[in-house]
N, CA, C and O of each residue as an XYZ file, in Angstrom:
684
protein
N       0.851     -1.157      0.000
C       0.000      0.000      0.000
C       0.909      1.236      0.000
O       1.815      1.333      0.828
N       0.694      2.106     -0.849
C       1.346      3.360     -1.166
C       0.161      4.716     -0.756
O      -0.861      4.902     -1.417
N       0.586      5.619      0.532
C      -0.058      6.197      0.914
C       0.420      7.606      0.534
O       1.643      7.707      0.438
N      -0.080      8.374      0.370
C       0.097     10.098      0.066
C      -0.767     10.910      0.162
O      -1.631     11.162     -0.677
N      -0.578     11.496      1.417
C      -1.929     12.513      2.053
C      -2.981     12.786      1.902
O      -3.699     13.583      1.298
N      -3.006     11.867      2.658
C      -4.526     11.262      2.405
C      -4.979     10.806      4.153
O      -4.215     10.192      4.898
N      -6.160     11.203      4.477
C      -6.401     11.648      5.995
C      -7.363     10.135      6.214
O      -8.068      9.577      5.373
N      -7.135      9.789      7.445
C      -7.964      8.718      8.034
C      -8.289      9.043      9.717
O      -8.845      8.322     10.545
N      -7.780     10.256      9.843
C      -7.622      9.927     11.625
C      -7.620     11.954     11.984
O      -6.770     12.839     11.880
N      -9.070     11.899     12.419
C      -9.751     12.764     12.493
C      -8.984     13.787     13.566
O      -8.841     14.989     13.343
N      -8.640     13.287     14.450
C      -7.639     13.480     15.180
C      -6.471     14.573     15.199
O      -6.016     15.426     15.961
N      -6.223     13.999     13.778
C      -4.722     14.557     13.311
C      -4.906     15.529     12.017
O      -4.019     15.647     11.172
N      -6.143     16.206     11.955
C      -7.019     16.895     11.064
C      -5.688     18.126     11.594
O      -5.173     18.259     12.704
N      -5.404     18.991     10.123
C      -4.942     20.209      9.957
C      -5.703     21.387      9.839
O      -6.620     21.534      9.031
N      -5.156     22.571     10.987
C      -6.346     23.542     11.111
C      -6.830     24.170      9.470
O      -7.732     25.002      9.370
N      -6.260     23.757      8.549
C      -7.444     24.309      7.347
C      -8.873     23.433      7.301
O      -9.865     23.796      6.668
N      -8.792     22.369      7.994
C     -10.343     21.840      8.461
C     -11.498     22.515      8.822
O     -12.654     22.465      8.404
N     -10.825     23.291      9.867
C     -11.704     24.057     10.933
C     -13.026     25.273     10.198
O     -14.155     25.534     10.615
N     -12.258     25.805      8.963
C     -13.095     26.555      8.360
C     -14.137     25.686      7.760
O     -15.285     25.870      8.164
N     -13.928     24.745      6.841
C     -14.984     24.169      6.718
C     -15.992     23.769      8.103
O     -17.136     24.161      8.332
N     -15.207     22.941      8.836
C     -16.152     22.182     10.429
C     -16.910     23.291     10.636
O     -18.058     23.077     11.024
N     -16.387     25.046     10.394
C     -17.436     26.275     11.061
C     -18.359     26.109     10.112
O     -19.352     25.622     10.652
N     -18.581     26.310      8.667
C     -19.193     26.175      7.647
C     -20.427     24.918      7.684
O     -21.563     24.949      7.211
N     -19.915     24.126      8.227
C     -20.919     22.743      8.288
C     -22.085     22.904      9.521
O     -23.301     22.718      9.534
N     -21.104     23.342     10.545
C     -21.867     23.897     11.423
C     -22.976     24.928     11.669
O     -23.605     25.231     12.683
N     -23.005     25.374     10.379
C     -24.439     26.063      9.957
C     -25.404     25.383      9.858
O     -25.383     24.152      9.844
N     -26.372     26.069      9.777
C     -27.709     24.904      9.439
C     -27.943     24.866      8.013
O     -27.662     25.912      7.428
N     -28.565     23.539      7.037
C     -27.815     22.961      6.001
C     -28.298     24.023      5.205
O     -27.875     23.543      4.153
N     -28.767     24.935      4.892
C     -29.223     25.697      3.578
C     -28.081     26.850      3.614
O     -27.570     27.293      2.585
N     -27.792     27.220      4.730
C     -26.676     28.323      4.813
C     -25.529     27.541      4.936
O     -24.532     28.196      4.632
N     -25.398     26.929      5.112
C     -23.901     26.162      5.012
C     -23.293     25.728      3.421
O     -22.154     25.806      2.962
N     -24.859     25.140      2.687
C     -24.505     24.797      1.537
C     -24.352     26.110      0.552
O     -23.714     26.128     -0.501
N     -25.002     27.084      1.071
C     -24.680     28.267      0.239
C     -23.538     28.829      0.533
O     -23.189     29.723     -0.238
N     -22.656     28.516      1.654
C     -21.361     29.331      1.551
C     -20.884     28.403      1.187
O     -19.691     28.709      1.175
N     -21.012     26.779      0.645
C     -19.754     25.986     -0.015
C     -19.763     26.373     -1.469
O     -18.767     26.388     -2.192
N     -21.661     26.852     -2.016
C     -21.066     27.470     -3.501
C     -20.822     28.461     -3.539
O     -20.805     29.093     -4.596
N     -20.587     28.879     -2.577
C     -19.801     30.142     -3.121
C     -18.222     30.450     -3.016
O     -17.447     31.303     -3.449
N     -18.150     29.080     -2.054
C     -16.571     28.987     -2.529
C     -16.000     28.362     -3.342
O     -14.773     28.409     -3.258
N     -16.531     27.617     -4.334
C     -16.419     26.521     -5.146
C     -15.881     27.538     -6.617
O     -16.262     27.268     -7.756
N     -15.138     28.471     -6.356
C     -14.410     29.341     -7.489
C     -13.156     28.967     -8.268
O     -12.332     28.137     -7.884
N     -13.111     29.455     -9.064
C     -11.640     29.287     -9.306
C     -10.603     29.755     -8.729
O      -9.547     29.123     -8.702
N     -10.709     30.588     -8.342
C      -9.718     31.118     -6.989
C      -9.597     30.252     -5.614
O      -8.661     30.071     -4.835
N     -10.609     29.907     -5.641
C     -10.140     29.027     -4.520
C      -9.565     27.910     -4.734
O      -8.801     27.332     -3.961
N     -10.152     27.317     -6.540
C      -9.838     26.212     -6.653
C      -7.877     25.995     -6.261
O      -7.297     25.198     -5.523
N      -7.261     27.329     -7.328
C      -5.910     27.500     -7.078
C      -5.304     27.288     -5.745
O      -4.340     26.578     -5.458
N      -6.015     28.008     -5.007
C      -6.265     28.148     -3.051
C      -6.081     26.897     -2.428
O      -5.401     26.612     -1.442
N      -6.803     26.176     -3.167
C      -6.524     24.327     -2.892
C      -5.552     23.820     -3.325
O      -4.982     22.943     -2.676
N      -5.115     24.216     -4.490
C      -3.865     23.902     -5.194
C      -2.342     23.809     -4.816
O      -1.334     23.103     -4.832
N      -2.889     25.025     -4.465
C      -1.149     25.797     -3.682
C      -1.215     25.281     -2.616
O      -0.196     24.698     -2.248
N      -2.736     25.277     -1.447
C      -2.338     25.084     -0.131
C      -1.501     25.784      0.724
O      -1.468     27.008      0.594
N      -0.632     25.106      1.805
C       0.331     25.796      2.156
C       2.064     25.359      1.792
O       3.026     25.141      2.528
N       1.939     25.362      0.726
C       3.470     25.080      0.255
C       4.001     26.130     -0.097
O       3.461     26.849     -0.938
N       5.322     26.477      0.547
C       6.224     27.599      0.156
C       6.051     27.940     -0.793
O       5.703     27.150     -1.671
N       6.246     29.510     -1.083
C       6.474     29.811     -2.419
C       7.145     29.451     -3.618
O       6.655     29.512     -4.746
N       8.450     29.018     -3.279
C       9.463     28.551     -4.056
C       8.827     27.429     -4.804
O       9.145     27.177     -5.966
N       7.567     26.482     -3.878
C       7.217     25.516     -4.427
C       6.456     25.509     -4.860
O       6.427     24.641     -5.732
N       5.164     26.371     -4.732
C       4.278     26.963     -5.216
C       4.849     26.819     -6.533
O       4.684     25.865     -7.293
N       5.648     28.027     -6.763
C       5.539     28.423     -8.219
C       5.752     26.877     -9.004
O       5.297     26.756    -10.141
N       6.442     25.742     -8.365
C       6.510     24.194     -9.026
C       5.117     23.732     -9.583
O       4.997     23.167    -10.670
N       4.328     23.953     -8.944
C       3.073     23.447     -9.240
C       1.973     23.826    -10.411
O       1.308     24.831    -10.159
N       1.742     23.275    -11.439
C       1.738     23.583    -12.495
C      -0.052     24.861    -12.373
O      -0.963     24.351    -11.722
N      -0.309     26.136    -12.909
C      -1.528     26.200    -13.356
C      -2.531     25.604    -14.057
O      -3.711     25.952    -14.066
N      -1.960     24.568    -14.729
C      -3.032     23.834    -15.405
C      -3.766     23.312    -14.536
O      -4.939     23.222    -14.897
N      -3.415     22.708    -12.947
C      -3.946     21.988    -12.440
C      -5.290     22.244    -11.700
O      -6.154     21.406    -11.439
N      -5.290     23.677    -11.394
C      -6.661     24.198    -11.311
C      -7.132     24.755    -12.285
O      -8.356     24.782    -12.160
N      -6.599     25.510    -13.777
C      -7.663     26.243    -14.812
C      -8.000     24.675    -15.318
O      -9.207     24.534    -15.119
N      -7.562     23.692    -15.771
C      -7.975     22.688    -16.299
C      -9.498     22.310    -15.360
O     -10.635     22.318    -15.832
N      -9.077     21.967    -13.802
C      -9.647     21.301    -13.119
C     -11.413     22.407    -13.479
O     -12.518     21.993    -13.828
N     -11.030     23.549    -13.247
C     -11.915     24.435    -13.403
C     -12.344     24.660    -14.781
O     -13.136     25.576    -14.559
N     -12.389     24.490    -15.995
C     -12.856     24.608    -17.141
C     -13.996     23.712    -17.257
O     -15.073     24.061    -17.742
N     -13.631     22.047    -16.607
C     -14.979     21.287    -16.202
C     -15.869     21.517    -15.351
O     -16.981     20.988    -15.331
N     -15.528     22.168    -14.735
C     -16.412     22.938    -13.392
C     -17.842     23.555    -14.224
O     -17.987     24.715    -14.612
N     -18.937     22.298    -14.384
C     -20.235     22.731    -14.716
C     -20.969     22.855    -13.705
O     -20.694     22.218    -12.689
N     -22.087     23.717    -13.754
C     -23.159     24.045    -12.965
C     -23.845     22.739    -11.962
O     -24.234     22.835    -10.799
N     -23.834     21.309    -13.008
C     -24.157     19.879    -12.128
C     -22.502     19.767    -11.285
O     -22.453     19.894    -10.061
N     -21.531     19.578    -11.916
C     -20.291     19.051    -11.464
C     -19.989     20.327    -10.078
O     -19.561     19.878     -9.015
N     -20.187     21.532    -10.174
C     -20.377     22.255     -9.296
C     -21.212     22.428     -7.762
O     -20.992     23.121     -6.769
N     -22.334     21.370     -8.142
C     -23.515     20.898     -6.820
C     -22.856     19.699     -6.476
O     -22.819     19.417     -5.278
N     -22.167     18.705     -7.542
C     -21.824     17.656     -7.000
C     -20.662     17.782     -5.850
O     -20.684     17.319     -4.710
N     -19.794     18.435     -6.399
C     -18.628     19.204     -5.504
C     -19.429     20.147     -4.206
O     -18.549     20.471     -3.408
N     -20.845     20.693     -3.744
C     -21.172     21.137     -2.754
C     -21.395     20.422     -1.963
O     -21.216     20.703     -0.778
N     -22.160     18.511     -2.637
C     -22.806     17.720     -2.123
C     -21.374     16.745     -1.442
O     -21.244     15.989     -0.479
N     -20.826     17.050     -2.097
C     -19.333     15.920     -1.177
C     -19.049     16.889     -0.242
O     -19.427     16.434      0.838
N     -18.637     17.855     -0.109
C     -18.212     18.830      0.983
C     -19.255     18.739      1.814
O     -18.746     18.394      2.880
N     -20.798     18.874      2.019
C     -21.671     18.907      2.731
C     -21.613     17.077      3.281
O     -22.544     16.800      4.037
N     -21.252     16.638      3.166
C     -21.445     14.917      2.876
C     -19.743     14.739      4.140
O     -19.538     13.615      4.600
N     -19.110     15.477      4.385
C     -17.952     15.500      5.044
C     -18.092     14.201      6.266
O     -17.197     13.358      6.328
N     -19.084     14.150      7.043
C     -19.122     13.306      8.068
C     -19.735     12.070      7.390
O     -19.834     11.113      8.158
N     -20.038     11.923      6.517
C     -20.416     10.415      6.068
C     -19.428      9.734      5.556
O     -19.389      8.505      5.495
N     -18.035     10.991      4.909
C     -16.902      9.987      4.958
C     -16.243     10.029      6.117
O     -15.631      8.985      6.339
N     -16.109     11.127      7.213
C     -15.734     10.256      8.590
C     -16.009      9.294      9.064
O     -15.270      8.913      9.972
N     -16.918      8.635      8.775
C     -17.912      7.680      9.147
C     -17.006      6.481      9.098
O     -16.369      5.823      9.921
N     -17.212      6.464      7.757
C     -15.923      5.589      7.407
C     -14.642      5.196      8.343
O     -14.387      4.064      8.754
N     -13.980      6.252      8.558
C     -12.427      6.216      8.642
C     -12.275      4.877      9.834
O     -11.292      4.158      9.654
N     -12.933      4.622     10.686
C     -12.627      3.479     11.812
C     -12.638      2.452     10.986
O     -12.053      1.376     11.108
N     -13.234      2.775     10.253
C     -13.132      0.974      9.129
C     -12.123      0.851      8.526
O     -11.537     -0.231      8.496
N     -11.566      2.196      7.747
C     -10.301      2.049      7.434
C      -9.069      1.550      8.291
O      -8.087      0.855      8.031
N      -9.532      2.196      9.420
C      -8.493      1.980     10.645
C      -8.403      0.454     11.148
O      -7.373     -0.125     11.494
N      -9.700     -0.067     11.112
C      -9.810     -1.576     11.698
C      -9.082     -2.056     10.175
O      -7.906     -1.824     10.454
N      -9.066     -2.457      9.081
C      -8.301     -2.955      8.330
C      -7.141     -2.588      8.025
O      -6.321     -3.333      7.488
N      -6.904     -1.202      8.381
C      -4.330     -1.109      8.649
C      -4.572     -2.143      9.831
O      -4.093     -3.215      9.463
N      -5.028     -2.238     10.890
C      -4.902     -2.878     12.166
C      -4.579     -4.533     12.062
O      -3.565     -5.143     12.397
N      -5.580     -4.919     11.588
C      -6.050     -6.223     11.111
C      -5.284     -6.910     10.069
O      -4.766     -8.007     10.279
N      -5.207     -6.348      9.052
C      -4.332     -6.810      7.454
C      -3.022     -6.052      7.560
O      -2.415     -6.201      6.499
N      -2.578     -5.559      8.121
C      -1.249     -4.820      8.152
C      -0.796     -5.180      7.156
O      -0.441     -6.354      7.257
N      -0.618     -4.772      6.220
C       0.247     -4.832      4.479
C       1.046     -3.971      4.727
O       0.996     -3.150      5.643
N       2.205     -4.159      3.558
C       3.876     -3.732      3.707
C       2.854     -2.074      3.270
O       2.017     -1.899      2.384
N       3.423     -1.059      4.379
C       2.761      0.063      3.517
C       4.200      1.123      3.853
O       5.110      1.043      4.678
N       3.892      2.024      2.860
C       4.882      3.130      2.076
C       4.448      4.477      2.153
O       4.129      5.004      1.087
N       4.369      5.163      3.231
C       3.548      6.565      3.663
C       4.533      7.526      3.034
O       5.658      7.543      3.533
N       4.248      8.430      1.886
C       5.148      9.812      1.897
C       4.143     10.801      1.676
O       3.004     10.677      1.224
N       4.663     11.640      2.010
C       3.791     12.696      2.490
C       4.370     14.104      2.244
O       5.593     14.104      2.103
N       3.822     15.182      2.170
C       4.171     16.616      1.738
C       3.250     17.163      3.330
O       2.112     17.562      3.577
N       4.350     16.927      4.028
C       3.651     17.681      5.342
C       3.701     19.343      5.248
O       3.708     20.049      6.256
N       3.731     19.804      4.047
C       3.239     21.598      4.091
C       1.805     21.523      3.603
O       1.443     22.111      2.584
N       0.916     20.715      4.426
C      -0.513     20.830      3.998
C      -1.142     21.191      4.989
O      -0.796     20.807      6.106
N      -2.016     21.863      4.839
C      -3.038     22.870      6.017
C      -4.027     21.890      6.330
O      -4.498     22.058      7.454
N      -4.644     20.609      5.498
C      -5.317     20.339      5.791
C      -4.633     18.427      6.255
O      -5.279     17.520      6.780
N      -3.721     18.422      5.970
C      -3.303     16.972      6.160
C      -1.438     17.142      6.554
O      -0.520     16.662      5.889
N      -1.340     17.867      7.665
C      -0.055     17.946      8.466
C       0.733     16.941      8.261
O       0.412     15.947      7.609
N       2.121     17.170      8.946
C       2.978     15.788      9.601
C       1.896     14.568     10.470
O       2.041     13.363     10.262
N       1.320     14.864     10.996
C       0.558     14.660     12.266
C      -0.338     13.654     11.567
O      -0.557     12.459     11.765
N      -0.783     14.539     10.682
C      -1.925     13.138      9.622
C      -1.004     12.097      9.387
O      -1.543     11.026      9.666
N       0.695     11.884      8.808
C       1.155     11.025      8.300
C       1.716      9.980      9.397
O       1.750      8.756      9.264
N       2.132     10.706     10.474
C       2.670      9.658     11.438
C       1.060      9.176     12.458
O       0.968      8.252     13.266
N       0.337      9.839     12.180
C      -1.351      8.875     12.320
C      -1.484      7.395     11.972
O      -2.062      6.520     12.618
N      -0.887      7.309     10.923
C      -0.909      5.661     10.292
C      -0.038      4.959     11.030
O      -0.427      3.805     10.851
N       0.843      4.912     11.709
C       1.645      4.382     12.459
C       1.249      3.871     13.439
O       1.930      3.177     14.194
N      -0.131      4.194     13.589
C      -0.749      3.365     15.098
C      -1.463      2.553     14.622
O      -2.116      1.932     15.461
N      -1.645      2.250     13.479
C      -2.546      1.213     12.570
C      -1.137      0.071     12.097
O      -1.177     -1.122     12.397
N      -0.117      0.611     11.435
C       0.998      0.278     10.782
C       2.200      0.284     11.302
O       3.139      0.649     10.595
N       2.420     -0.126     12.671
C       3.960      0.488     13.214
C       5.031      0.020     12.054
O       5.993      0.783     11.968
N       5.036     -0.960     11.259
C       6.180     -1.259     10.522
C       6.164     -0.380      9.327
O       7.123     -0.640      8.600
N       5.240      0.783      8.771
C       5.220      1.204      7.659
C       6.626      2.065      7.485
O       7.231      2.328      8.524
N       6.995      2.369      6.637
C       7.716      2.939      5.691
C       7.515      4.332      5.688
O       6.902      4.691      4.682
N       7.867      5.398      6.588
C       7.220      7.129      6.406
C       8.877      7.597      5.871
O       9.948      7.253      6.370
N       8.596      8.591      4.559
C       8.485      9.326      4.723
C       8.231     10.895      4.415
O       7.612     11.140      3.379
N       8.612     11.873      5.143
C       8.261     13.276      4.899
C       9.035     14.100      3.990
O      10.067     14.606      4.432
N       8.679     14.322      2.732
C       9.386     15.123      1.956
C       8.964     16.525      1.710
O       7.869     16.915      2.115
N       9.846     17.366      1.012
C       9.692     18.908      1.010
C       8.133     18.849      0.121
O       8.059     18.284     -0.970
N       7.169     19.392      0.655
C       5.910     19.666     -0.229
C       4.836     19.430      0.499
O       4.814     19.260      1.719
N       3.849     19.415     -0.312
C       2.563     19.747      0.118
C       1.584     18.727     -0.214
O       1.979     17.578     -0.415
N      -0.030     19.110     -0.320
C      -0.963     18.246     -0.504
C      -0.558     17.337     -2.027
O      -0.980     16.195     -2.211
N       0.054     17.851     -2.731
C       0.483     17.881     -4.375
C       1.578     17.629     -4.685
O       2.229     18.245     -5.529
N       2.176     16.084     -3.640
C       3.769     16.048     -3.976
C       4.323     16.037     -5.033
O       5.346     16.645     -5.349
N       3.492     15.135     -5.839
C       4.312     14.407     -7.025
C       4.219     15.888     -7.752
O       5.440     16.020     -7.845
N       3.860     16.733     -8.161
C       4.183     17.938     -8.922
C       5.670     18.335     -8.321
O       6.680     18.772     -8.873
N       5.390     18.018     -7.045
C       7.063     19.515     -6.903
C       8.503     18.172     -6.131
O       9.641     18.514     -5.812
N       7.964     16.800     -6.032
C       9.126     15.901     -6.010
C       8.941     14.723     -6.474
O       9.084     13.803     -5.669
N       8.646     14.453     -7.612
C       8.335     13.471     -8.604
C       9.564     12.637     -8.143
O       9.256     11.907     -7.200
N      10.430     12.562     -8.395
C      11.830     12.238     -8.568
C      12.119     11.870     -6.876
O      12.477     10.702     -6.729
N      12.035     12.562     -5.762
C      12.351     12.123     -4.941
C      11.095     10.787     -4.522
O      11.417      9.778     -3.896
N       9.608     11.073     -5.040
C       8.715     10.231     -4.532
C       9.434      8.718     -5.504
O       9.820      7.664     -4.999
N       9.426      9.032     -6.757
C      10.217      7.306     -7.517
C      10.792      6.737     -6.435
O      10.496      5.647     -5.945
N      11.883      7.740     -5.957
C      13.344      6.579     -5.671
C      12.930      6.624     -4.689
O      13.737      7.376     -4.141
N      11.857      6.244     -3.594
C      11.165      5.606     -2.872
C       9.956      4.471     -2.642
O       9.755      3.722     -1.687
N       9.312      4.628     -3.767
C       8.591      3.503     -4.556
C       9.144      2.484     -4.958
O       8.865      1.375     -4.503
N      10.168      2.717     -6.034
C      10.538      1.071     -6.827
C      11.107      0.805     -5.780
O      10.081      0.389     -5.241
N      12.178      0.628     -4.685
C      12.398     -0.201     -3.708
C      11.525     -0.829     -2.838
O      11.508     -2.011     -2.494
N      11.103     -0.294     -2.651
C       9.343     -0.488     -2.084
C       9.096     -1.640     -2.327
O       9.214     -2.691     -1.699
N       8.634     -1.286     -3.587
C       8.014     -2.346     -4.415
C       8.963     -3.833     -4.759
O       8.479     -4.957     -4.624
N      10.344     -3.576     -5.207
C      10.878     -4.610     -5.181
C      11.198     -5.603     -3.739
O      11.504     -6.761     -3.452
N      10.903     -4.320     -3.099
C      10.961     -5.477     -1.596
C       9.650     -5.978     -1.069
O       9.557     -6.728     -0.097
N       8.913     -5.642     -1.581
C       6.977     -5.912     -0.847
C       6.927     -7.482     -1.986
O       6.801     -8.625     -1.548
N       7.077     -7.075     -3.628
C       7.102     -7.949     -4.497
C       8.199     -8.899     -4.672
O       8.064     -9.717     -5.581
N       9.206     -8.936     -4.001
C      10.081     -9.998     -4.176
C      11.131    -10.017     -5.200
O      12.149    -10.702     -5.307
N      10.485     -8.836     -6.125
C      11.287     -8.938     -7.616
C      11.807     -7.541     -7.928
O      11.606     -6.635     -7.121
N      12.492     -7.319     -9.106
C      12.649     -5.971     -9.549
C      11.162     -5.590    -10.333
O      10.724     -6.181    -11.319
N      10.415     -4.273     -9.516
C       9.652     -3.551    -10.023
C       9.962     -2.538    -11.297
O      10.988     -1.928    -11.599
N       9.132     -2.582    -11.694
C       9.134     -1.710    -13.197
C       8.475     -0.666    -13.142
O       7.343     -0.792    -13.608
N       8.716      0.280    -12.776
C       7.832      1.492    -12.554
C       7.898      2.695    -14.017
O       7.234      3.732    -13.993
């Protein structure tokens, strides 16, 4: 299992959460009206960048939000209000996730871009109480590693892999 910031443990939630958790905490007609109204392209970028340094920032390509945002239709736009409003039905989830790292412990491979507001250091060494033998670790970046360390995330994978698989991986 190859993990990359990606949140299971509510716990270890990064304070860019909190604005939404205030947002939800409305009652649902005003809550869902301030998620479309953040559902911009500006914010989309806002998501993009996150909190990764500038230096790295500028790594991260614009296509990745004007693209993301050119599909951004009026349905694909409610659907995107209805997952954000929908936030605790995938918490819901996460203990299940947690009971199977616990249970199936598979060879797992955590790297992570701990300059994320919404998925810290804190989110990545989270898996470790599910996984003590996993594989962490923390490289320079953000929610959006593979844009700004492609190259450092590889030469952590194919070994990985040749040692989980037994063989030389082909990546």
């Amino acid at each position: 299992m190859i993990i990359q910031n990606g949140d299971i443990y509510e716990d270890a939630f990064g304070p860019k959460y909190e604005g939404l958790f205030d947002i939800l905490r409305r009652p649902e007609a005003e809550a869902r009206a301030a998620l479309a109204q953040a559902v911009t392209e500006e914010e989309f970028k806002a998501e993009f960048l996150n909190d990764v340094r500038p230096e790295l920032a500028d790594l991260i390509p614009p296509d990745l939000w004007t693209l993301h945002w050119a599909l951004m239709t009026p349905r694909r736009k409610a659907i995107t209000v209805d997952v954000l409003a929908g936030l605790q039905q995938n918490l819901d989830w996460f203990p299940r996730y947690q009971a199977y790292l616990r249970d199936h412990r598979p060879p797992a491979l955590i790297l992570w871009g701990p300059q994320d507001g919404y998925m810290p250091e804190a989110s990545a060494r989270a898996y470790l109480r599910d996984l003590p033998d996993a594989e962490l670790h923390l490289l320079d970046g953000g929610h959006w590693l593979l844009e700004v360390q492609l190259e450092q995330v590889v030469r952590r994978i194919r070994p990985f892999l040749e040692r989980t698989l037994g063989r030389r991986a082909n990546a």
